[in-house]
C-alpha positions as CSV (number, residue, x, y, z in Angstrom):
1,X,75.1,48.0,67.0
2,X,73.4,45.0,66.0
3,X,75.1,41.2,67.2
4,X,75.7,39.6,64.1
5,X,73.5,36.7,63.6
6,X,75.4,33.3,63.3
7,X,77.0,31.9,60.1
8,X,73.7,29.4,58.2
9,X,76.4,26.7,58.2
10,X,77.5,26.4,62.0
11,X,76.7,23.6,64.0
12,X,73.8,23.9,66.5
13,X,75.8,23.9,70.3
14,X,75.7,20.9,72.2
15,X,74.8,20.1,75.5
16,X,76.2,18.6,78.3
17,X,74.9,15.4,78.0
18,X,75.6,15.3,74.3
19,X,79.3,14.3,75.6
20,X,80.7,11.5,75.7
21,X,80.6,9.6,79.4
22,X,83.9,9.9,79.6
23,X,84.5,13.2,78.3
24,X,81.4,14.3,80.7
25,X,83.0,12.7,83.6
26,X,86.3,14.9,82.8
27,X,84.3,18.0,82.8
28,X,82.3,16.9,86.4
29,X,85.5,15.3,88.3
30,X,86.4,18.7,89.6
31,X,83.2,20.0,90.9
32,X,83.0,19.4,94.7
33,X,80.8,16.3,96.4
34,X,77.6,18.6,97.1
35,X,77.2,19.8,93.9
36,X,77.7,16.9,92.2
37,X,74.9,15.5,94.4
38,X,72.8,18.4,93.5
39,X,73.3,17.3,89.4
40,X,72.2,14.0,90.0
41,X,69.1,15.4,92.3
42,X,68.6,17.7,89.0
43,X,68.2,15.0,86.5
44,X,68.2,11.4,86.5
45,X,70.9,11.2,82.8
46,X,73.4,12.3,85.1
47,X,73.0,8.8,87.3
48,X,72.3,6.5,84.8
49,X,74.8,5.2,82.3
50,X,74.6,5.7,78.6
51,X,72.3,4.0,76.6
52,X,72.6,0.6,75.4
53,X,74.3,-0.5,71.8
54,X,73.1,-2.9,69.8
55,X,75.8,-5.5,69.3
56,X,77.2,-5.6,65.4
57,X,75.8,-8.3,63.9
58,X,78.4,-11.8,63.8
59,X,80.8,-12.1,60.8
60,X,78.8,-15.2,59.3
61,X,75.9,-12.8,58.9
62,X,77.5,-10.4,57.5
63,X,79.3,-12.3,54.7
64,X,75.5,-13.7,53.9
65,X,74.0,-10.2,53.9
66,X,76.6,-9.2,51.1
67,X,76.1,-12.5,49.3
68,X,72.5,-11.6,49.3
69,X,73.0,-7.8,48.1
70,X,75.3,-9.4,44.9
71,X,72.5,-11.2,44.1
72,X,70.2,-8.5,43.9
73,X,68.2,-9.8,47.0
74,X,66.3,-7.4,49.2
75,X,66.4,-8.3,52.7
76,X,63.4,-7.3,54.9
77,X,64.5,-4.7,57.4
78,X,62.9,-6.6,60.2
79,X,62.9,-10.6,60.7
80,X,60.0,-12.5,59.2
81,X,57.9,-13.9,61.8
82,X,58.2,-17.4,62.6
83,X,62.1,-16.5,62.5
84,X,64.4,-17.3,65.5
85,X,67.3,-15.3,63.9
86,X,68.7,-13.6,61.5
87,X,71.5,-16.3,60.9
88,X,68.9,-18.6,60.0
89,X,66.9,-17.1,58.1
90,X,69.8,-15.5,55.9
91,X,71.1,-19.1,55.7
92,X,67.6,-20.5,54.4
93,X,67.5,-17.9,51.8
94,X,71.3,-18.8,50.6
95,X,70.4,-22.4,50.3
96,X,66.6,-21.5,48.3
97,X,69.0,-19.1,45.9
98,X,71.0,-21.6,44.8
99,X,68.1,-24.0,43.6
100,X,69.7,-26.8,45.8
101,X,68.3,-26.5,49.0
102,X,71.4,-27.8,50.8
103,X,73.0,-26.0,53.5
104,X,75.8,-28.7,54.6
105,X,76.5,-32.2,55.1
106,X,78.8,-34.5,56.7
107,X,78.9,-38.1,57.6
108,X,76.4,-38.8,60.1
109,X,73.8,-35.5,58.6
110,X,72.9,-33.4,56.1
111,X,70.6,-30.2,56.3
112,X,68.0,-29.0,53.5
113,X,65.6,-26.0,53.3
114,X,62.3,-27.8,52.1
115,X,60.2,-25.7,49.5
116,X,58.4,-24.0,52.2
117,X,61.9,-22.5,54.0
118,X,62.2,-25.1,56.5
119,X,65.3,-26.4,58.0
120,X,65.5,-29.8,57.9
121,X,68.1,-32.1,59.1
122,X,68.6,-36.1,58.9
């Protein structure tokens, strides 16, 4: 008799190093010192950690990406050049959105975008 070929809808099988490093470490703790030195002889991804995250962005940025999105702004997907961060630049685009130009002021400064999305402070 024929094997029955698997259901269209399963999930392809994972491999080992699809795990999670802490489910992966589970399922190596018991093996014995030698082989475990033979894995990491195998292939380097069982001696390095996993890769690294980006961090989420801040809250502040955040809050101005959703500003920007209920105003029907679409934001780049990558930062402009000339752009230290993405903090800034969303900032600079709040203040040119509103007409204004003013990001904040107090009573020794005050900070404006100038025409040409330049931060400028006095």
């Amino acid at each position: 008799p024929a094997a029955a070929a698997p259901p269209a809808t399963a999930a392809p099988p994972r491999l080992l190093l699809d795990l999670p490093l802490d489910v992966l470490a589970l399922v190596l703790s018991p093996l014995p010192p030698n082989e475990l030195a033979n894995l990491g002889r195998v292939s380097r991804a069982f001696h390095r950690g996993p890769p690294p995250q980006q961090p989420p962005p801040p809250a502040v940025e955040l809050a101005l990406r959703l500003r920007a999105e209920e105003r029907g702004e679409a934001l780049p997907a990558h930062l402009p050049p000339g752009e230290r961060s993405w903090l800034q630049h969303l900032l600079a685009l709040e203040a040119l959105g509103d007409g204004s130009g003013a990001l904040d002021g107090g009573a020794f400064f005050s900070c404006f975008v100038s025409p040409e999305g330049e931060l400028l402070t006095c």
